[in-house]
Each structure stands twice: as structure tokens, then as C-alpha cells.
C-alpha positions as CSV (number, residue, x, y, z in Angstrom):
1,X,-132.4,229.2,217.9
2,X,-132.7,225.4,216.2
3,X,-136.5,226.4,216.1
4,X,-136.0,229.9,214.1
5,X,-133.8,227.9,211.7
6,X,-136.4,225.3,210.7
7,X,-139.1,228.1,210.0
8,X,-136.2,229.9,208.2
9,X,-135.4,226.5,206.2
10,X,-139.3,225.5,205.5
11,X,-139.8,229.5,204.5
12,X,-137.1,229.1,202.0
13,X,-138.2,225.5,200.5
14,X,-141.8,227.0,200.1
15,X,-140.3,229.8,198.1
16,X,-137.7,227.7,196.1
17,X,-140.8,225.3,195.2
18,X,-142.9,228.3,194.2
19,X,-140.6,230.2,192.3
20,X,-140.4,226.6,190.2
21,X,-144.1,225.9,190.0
22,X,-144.1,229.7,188.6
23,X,-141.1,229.0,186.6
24,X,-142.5,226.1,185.4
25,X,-146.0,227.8,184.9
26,X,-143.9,230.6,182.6
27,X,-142.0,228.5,180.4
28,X,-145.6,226.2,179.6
29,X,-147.3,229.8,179.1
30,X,-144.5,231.0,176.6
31,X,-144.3,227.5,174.5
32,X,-148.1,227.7,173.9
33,X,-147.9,231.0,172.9
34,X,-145.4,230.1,170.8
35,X,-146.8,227.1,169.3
36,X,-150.2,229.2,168.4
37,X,-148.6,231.7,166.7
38,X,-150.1,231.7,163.4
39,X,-146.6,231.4,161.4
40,X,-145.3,228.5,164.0
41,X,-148.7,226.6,163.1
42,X,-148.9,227.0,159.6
43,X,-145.3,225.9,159.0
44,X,-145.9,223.1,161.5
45,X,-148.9,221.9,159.8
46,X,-146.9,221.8,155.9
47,X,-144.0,220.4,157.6
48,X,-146.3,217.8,159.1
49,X,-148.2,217.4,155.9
50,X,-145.0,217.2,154.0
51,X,-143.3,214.7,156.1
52,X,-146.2,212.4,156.3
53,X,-146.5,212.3,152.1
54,X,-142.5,211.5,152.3
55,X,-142.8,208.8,154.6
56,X,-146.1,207.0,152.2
57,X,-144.7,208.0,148.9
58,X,-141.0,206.6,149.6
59,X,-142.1,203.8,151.5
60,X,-140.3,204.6,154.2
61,X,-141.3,202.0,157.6
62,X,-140.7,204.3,160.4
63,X,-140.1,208.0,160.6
64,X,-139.9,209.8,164.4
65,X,-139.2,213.5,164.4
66,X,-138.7,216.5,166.7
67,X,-138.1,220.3,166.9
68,X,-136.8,222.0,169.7
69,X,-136.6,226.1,170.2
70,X,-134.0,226.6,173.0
71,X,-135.5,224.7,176.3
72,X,-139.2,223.3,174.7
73,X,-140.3,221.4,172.1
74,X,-142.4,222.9,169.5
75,X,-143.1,219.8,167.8
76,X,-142.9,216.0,167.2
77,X,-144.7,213.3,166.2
78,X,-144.0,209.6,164.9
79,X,-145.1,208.5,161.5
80,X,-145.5,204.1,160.4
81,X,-144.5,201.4,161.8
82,X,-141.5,200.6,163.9
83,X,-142.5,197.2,163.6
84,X,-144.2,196.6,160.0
85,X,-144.9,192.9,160.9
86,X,-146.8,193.8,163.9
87,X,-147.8,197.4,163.1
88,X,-145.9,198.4,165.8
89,X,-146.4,202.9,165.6
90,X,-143.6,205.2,165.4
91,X,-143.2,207.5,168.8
92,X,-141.3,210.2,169.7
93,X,-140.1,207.6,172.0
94,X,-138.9,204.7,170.0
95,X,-135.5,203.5,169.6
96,X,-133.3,204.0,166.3
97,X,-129.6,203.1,165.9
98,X,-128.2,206.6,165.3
99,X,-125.1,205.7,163.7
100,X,-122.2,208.5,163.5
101,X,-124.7,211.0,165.8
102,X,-122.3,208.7,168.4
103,X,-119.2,210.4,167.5
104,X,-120.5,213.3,169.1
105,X,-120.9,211.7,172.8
106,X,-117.4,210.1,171.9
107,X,-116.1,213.7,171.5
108,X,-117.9,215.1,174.2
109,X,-115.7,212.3,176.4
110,X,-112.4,213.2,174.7
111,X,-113.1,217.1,175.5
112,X,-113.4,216.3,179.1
113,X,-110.5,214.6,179.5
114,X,-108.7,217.3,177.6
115,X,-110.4,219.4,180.5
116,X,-108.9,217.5,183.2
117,X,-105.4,217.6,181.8
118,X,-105.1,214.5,181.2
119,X,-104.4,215.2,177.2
120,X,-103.8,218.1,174.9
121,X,-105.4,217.7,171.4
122,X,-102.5,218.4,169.7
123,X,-101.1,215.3,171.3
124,X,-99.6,212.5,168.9
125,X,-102.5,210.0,169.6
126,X,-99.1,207.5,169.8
127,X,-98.3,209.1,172.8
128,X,-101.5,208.1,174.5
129,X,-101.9,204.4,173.0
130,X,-98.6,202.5,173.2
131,X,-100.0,200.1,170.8
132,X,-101.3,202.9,167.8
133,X,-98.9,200.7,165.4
134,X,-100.3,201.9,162.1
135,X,-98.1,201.6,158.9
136,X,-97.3,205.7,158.1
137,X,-97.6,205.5,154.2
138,X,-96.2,209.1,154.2
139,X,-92.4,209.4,155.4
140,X,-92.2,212.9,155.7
141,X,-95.9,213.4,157.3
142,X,-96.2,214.8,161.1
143,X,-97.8,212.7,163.1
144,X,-101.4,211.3,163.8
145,X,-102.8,213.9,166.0
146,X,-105.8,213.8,168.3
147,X,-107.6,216.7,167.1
148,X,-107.2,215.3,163.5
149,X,-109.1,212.4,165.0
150,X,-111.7,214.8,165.8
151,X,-111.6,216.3,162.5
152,X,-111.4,213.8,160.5
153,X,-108.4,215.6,158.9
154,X,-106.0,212.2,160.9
155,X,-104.9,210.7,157.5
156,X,-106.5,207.4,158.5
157,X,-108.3,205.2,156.4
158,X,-111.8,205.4,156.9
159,X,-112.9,201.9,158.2
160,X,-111.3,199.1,160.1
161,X,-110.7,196.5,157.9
162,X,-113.9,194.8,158.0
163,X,-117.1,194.5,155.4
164,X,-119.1,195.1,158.9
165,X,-121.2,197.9,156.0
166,X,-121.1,195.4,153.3
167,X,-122.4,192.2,154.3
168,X,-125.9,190.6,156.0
169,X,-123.9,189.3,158.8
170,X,-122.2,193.1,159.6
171,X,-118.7,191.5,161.1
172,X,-117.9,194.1,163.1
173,X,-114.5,193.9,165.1
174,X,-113.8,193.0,168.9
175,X,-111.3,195.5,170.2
176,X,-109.0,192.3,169.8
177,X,-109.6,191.9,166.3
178,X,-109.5,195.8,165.7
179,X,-106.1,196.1,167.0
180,X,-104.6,193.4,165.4
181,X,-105.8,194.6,162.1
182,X,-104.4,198.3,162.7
183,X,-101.2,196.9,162.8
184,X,-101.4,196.0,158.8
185,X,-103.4,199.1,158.0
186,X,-101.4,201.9,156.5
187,X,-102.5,206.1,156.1
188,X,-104.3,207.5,153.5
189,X,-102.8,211.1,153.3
190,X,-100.0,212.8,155.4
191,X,-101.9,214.0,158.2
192,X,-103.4,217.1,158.6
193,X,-103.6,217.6,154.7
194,X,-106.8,216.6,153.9
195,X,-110.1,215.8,155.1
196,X,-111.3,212.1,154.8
197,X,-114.2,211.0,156.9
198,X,-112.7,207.9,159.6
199,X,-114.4,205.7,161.7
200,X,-111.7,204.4,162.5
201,X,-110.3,207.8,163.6
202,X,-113.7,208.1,166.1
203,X,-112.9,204.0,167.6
204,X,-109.5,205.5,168.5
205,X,-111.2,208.3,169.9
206,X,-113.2,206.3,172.1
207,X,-110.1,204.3,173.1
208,X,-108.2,207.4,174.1
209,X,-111.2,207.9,176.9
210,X,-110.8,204.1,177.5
211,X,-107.4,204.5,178.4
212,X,-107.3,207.7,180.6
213,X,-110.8,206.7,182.1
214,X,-109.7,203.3,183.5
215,X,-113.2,201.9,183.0
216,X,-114.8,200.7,179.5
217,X,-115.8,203.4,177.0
218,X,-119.6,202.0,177.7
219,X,-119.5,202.7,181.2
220,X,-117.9,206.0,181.2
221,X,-120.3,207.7,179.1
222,X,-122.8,206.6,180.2
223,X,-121.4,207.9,183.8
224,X,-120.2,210.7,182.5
225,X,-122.6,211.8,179.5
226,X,-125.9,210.1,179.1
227,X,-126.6,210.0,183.2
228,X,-126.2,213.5,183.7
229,X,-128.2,214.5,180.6
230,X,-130.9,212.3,182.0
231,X,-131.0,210.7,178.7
232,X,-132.4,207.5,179.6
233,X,-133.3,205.8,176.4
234,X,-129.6,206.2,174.9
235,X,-127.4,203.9,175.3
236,X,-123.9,203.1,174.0
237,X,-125.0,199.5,172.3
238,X,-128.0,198.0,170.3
239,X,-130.9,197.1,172.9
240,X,-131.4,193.5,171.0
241,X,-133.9,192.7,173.8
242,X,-136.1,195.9,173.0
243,X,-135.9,194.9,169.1
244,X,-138.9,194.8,167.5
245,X,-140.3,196.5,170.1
246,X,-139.3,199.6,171.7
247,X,-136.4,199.5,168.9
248,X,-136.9,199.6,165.6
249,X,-136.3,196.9,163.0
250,X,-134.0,198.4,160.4
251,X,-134.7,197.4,156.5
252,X,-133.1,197.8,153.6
253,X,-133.3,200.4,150.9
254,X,-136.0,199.7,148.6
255,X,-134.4,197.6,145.9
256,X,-135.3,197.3,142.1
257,X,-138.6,195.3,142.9
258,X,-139.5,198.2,145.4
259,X,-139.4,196.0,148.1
260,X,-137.9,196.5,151.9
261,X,-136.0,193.7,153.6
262,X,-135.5,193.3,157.4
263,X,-131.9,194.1,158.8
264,X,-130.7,191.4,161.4
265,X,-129.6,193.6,164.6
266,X,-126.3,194.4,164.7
267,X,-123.5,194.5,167.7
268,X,-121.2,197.5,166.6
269,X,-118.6,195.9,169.0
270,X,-114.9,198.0,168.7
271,X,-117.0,200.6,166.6
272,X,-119.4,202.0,168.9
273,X,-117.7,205.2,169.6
274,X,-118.0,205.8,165.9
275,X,-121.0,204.7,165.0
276,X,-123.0,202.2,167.9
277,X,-125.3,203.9,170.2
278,X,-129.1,204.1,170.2
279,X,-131.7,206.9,171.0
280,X,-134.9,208.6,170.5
281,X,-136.1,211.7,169.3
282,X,-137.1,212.5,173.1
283,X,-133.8,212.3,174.4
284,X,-132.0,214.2,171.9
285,X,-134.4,217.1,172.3
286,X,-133.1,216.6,175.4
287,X,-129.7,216.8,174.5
288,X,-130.3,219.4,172.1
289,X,-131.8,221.9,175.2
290,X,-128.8,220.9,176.8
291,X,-126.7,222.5,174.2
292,X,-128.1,225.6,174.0
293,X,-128.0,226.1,177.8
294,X,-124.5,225.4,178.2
295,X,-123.7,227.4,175.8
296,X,-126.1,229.9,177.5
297,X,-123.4,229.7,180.3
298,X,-125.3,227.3,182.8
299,X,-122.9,225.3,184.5
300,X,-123.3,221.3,184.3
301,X,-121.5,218.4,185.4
302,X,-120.8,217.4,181.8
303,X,-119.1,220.3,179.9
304,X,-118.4,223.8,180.4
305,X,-119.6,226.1,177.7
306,X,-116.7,227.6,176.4
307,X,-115.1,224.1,175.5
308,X,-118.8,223.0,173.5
309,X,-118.2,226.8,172.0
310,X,-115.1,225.6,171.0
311,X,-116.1,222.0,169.9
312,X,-118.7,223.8,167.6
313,X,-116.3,226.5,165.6
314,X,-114.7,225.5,162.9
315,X,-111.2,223.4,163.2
316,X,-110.9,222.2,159.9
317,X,-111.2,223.8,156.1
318,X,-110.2,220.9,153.5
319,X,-108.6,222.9,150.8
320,X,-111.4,223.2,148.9
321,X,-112.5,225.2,150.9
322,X,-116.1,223.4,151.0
323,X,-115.9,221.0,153.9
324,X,-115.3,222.5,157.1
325,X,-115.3,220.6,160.8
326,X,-115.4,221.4,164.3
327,X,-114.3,219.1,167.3
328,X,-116.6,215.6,166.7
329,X,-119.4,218.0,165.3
330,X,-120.0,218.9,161.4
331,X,-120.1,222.3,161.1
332,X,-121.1,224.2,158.4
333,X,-122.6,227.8,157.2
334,X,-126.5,227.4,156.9
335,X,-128.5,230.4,155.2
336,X,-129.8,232.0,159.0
337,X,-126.5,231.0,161.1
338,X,-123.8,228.3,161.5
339,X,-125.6,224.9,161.6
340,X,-123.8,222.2,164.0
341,X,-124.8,218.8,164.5
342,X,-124.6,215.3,162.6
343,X,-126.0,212.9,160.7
344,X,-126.1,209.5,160.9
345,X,-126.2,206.3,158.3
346,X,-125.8,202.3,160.1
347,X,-127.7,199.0,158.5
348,X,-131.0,199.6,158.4
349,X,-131.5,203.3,159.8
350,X,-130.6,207.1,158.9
351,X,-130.7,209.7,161.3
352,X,-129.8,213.6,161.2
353,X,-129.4,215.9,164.1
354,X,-129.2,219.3,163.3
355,X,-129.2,222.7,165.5
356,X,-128.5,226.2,164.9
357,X,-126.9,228.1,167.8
358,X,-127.2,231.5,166.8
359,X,-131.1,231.2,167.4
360,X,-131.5,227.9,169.8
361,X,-133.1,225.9,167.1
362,X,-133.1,221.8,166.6
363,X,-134.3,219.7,164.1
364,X,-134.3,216.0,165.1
365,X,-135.4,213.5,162.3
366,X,-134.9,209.1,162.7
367,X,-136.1,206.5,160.3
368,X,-135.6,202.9,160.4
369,X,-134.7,202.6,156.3
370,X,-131.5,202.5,154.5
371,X,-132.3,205.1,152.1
372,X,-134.6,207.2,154.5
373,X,-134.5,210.8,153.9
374,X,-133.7,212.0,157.8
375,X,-131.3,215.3,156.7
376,X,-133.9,216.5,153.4
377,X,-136.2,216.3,157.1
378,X,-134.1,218.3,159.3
379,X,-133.1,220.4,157.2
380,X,-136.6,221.1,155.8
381,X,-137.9,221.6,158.8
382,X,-135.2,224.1,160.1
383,X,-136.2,226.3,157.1
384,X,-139.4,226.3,157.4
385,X,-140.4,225.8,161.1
386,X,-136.8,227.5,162.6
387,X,-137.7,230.6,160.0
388,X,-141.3,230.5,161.8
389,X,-140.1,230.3,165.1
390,X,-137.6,232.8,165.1
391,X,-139.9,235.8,163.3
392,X,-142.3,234.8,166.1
393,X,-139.5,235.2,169.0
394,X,-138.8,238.3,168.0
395,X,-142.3,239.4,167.9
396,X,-142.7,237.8,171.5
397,X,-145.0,235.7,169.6
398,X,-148.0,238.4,168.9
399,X,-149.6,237.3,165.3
400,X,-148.2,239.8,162.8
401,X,-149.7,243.5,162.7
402,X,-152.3,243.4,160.1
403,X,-153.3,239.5,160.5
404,X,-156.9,239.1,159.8
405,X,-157.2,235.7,161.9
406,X,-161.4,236.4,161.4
407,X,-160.8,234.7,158.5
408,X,-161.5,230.9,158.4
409,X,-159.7,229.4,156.0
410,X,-160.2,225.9,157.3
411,X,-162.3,224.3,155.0
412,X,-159.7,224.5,152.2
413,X,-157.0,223.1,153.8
414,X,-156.9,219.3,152.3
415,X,-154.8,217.0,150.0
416,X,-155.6,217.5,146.4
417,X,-154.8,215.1,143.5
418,X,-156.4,211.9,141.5
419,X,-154.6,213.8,138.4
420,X,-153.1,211.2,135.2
421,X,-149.8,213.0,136.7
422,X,-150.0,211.5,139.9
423,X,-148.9,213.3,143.4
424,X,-150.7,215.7,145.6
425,X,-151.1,219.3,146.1
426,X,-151.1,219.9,150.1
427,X,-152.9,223.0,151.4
428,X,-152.6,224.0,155.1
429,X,-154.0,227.1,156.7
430,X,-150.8,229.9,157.2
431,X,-151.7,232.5,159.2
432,X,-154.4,234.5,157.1
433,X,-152.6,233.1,154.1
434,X,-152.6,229.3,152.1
435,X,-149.5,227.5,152.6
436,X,-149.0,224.7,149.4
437,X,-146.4,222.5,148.6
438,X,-146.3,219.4,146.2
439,X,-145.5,215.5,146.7
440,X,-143.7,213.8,146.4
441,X,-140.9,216.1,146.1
442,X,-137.5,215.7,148.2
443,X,-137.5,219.2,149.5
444,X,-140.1,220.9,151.1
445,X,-140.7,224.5,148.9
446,X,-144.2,226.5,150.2
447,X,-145.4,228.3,148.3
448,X,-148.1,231.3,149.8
449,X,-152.3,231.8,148.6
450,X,-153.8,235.0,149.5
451,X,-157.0,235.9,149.7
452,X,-159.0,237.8,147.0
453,X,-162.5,237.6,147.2
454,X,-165.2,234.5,147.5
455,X,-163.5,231.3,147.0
456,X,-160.6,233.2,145.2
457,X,-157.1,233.5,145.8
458,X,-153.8,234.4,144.1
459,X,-150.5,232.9,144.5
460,X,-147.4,234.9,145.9
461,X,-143.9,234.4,145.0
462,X,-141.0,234.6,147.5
463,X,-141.0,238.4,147.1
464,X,-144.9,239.3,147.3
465,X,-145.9,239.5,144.0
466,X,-149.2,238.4,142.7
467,X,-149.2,235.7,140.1
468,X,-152.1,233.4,139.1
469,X,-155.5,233.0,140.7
470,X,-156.6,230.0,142.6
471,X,-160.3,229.4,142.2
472,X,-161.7,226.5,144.5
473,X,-164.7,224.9,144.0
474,X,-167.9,224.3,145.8
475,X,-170.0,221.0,146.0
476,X,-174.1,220.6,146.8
477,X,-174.0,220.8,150.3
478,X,-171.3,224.5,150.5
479,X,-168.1,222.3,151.1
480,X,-164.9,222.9,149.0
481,X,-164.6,220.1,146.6
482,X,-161.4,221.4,144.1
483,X,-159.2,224.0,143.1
484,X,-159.0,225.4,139.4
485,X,-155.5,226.8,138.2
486,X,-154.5,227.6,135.1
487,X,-157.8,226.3,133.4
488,X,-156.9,222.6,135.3
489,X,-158.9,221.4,138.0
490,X,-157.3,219.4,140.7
491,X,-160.2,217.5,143.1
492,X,-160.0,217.6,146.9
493,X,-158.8,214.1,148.2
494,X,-161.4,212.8,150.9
């Protein structure tokens, strides 16, 4: 009998492992398909283009970037230097401070608290922190509520009371120091009236999973959160012995003489729920899949899907009715679904996370300037790459019907300028069809070539309609050598 149970156990190891391997075998099949698609690679190739002209043209040091469609990525790639001194390359794997994409981790803690009774969101935050002593500037206002401090609809002023933006040094407060100044802080607005953007709110946040936990913020998410998400290059502080190295230096917005300066690392201290942890583009691909299969309905050890359903709806319309919030995450209506995510702005680096539910689509984009253009990035490339992506889901990624892909339309693709005007015209093979867009510009617009006859081509608008011919030019030895529109000839860069 113990005999017939081994065979039975190794028989059903064998099939567990197969059924992986031919799991695993599907899910590489159905990304390459999906990657090849004609529409997937021309909008990754203008997205790439696009990005990479950003990055030179606004002098940007460092940008790393990444697009996930539900459980693969679809694309990523590092652009400059993480390390200009040393020329240290931009991965999908280097280290950014991601600012305020912490508040979401924070959040995620708070939620699973509220999960295991331990508080209600509609809880005075008083209730749960004997010591929240702040001044209430409003006598007739309810009071500070946990879910405003989700919201950022609490009343509270935005900051702690420290220039930790402001100054070289960046002072930010011990837990010490940031309770003793709450205590001469006062409210902005009654609560729950308006909406005003608080890290302070988030620090209390984090203190609330302090408190119920019984163990430091730092170690209970990483316990709790980043563990299980196997999200091993996020942390909830600055890494300063990976600075310079696997991290990347901050520097400055360019200022009037167009120059970058280095930021000194900074140690966000009582902050970091808000605004202090680190990552990479890799692991929040990672934590981007993550979302859409909990949402899917897979159980995990970190959050059950109808509580991140909830975090992402809307909790909070200011009464403008233009700024809406969910639970820790920005939410907001996009042109092809409700886009959730966050974005991110500390000394030195400006990230944006981005994802769109409704079709399992993330855009990821970290840079290593003040001024760096991470959401025009995520946001670009969810219109362009998520639009791709999608039409080519719902085709189960065949080209589309009447694609001549016998056409090569290779040797036209190319940068063009060297115009008194300055900037580029980029041209990138779409499908059977010339994808171009213009630099540097802060948005990505592509515009569509189609093929006529020869070397000839007309342009499309957004609707189909043929416009102006495109006649490219030929050199001695056959190879395309410029483009003529509109009587002006634009050369082909080398």
C-alpha cells in the first residue's frame, strides 16, 4: 500500500511539472505572438523611437520603461545613464526612488488590516493613534477619518512641517520630530469637504499599520507586501550602498544654463509610507501582473480581489467634479477604460505607474531627473502600445485581414532632419503602413503613410482619408536617402 502511494505521488508530480512546462510553453507561445503582431511592433518601435528622442532632446540622464499586457511583458528597455559620471546604462533593472508610487504599498497595508478587523475606514484616525493631537482649525468639522487619509479628502495640510522638498540637505523628520510638530500643525479644510493632496495624511497612514502591526512599518511590508510579490529590488528606504550603482543618482531639473546637478541621496525617514521606497521597472511589472490576477479572482496571501476592486473605484469626487480618488490609488476616466495607478515626484527622480483594468494593460515609465517626463511616457505609451495590444487580443493576434506583410517597408524607416528648423521626423515600419511622429514634441501623435506606388506614399488622417503624398528619395547605390513633402525635402539622418 506505502508502495502504490509513492508511484501514485511521483505520477502526480510528473503531471503537475508537465502541465507547467506546457503552461509555461503556452503563455511564451502567446506573448511572441503577440509581440509580432504587426500593430504591437509598429507601435513598439514609434514608442521606442519616440522615447529615445525624449530622453536626448530633454537631456534627461536615465530613463527605464516597461509595458505589461495582463501576466507578460510586451516591452522594456533602459535609455542613458544611471550614472552619467561613470556611464553607468539604464536597465529594466535599475533602482529609482519612486516617490508617492509608495502610498500605494502603504494602502495596500492599511486595507489588510481593515481585512482583519482590526479597523474600519470610517474610523476617526484619533481613535487608533492616542497621540493624533492636531490643532482642528474647523470647530464644526467631523472628524479626521481614515479613509479621508486614503483619499486625500482628510483636511490635513499637505506636508509635515519640514522644507525636506525645498532644500539640498532634504530634512526630513524622525517619527520623533514628526509628532512633535503635528501637535502645532492645524487643518486645512473641514474634513471630508475637499480634496488636497497630504503626505502627511499617507505618514499617518503608515503609522496606523505601525500601530496595529506591532512591528515597524519597514518590516511589515516588506513581510507582508513586497515578500510575497517576490518583489525583490523594492524596498521601503533608499539603498545608499547601491547608489551610484544599481540606484540611480538623482539630478536636478535642468536650470537656466541647461545644466543637471547631482542630488545628494536622501533618507525619507517618518515619510516613507508617503513618499520613500525604491524600485525598478522589473518589479513593478511584476506588481502590475499581480494586479490584474487578483483582480482576476486568484487568491494570494496579500489581498483578496474584491478589496483591490474596491481600492481602485472611485471614493472621492472634489466638487468640481474633476479630481476623483480611490483608496491610496488615483483614479481617473482614461479614453479606453478607468485608468488606476500613480505617479511619483521625490529629489532627483519622477516616476508614473499607470494600468488600465478593463483590458490588463500597464505602462511603467522611471527617470532619474527632476523635471523627467515619466507620465507624458506612460501615458503615451498606453495610447499607443495598450490601443495595439488590445485590437491584437481581440484578433487572437492574427495580422489584420487584408495586411500585405510582402511588402518591405524597411528601408524607409530612419530619423530624418538636418532642417534650419531643427528636430526629427521618425519613420517606423507599421504593419503594411508608415508610422511618423515628430521630436521633440511632449506627446507622442503618429501619424499613418500608405503606400501608393514606387517610392510613393500618402498620408492618412485619424479617419482614413488621403491627404498629401510622401515622395522619398533614392541615392547612387538604390538606398533611400530623403523624403519630399510639400515641395520640402527632409534628408535621411545616418
Amino acid at each position: 500500500m506505502q508502495r502504490l502511494r509513492s508511484i501514485t505521488t511521483l505520477a502526480c508530480v510528473f503531471t503537475c511539472l508537465s502541465l507547467n512546462a506546457s503552461t509555461a510553453t503556452d503563455n511564451a507561445d502567446t506573448r511572441q505572438a503577440l509581440i509580432d503582431h504587426p500593430d504591437v511592433k509598429g507601435a513598439i518601435a514609434i514608442s521606442d523611437a519616440w522615447i529615445e528622442a525624449l530622453q536626448s532632446y530633454a537631456q534627461i540622464p536615465a530613463i527605464s520603461v516597461g509595458f505589461v499586457h495582463d501576466q507578460q511583458p510586451i516591452f522594456s528597455r533602459g535609455y542613458g545613464f544611471a550614472n552619467l559620471k561613470r556611464k553607468r546604462a539604464a536597465t529594466v533593472d535599475t533602482i529609482y526612488s519612486i516617490c508617492s508610487i509608495s502610498k500605494l504599498f502603504t494602502s495596500i497595508g492599511v486595507m489588510q488590516l481593515r481585512d482583519q478587523g482590526k479597523l474600519n475606514l470610517h474610523d476617526p484616525v484619533a481613535q487608533h493613534l492616542a497621540w493624533f493631537n492636531i490643532k482642528q482649525a474647523h470647530s464644526s468639522a467631523g472628524p479626521t477619518r481614515i479613509e479621508g487619509l486614503l483619499t486625500h479628502s482628510s483636511g490635513l495640510p499637505r506636508e509635515s512641517d519640514f522644507p525636506y522638498w525645498s532644500t539640498p540637505e532634504h530634512p526630513f523628520p524622525t517619527r520623533t520630530e514628526m509628532l512633535a510638530k503635528l501637535a502645532e500643525q492645524s487643518t486645512l479644510y473641514p474634513a471630508d469637504s475637499l480634496f488636497q493632496y497630504s503626505n502627511l495624511g499617507l505618514t499617518l497612514a503608515g503609522e496606523l499599520v505601525r500601530q496595529h502591526s506591532g512591528d515597524s512599518f519597514e518590516n511589515y511590508v516588506r513581510q507582508h507586501i513586497l515578500q510575497p510579490l517576490a518583489m525583490h529590488d523594492t524596498r521601503p528606504e533608499f539603498p545608499a550602498a547601491l547608489h551610484g550603482k544599481q540606484m540611480a543618482i538623482g539630478y536636478s531639473g535642468l536650470d537656466r544654463s541647461l545644466k543637471r546637478h547631482p542630488v545628494k541621496p536622501f533618507h525619507t525617514r517618518a515619510i516613507a509610507p508617503a513618499a520613500g521606497f525604491t524600485s525598478t521597472v522589473n518589479d513593478l511589472m511584476t506588481f502590475a501582473s499581480w494586479n490584474f490576477r487578483t483582480l482576476g479572482g486568484e487568491e494570494n496571501p496579500v489581498l483578496a480581489g474584491n478589496t483591490l476592486r474596491e481600492m481602485q473605484r472611485v471614493h472621492w469626487v472634489d466638487p468640481d467634479w474633476k479630481v476623483t480618488w480611490g483608496l491610496g490609488f488615483a483614479v481617473r476616466k482614461g479614453k479606453d477604460g478607468t485608468q488606476v495607478g500613480h505617479g511619483g515626484a521625490c529629489p532627483g527622480y519622477i516616476t508614473s505607474l499607470q494600468m488600465v483594468p478593463k483590458h490588463k494593460t500597464a505602462a511603467i515609465a522611471l527617470t532619474n531627473a527632476g523635471d523627467g517626463p515619466a507620465d507624458e511616457i506612460t501615458t503615451a505609451m498606453l495610447k499607443t502600445i495598450g490601443a495595439a495590444v488590445s485590437k491584437a487580443a481581440r484578433q487572437k493576434n492574427k495580422p489584420t485581414e487584408g495586411t500585405d506583410q510582402s511588402l518591405d517597408l524597411t528601408p524607409y524607416a530612419g530619423n530624418y532632419g538636418g532642417s534650419v528648423w531643427g528636430g526629427e521626423t521618425l519613420i517606423r515600419v507599421w504593419g503594411d503602413q508608415l508610422a511618423v511622429t515628430r521630436v521633440p514634441r511632449d506627446k507622442l501623435e503618429v501619424t499613418k503613410l500608405k503606400h501608393v506606388a514606387d517610392h510613393t506614399f500618402v498620408r492618412l488622417t485619424d479617419a482614413d482619408e488621403e491627404r498629401e503624398h510622401w515622395y522619398f528619395q533614392l541615392g547612387d547605390q538604390g538606398e533611400i536617402t530623403a523624403v519630399k513633402i510639400h515641395g520640402s525635402v527632409i534628408s535621411k539622418l545616418p
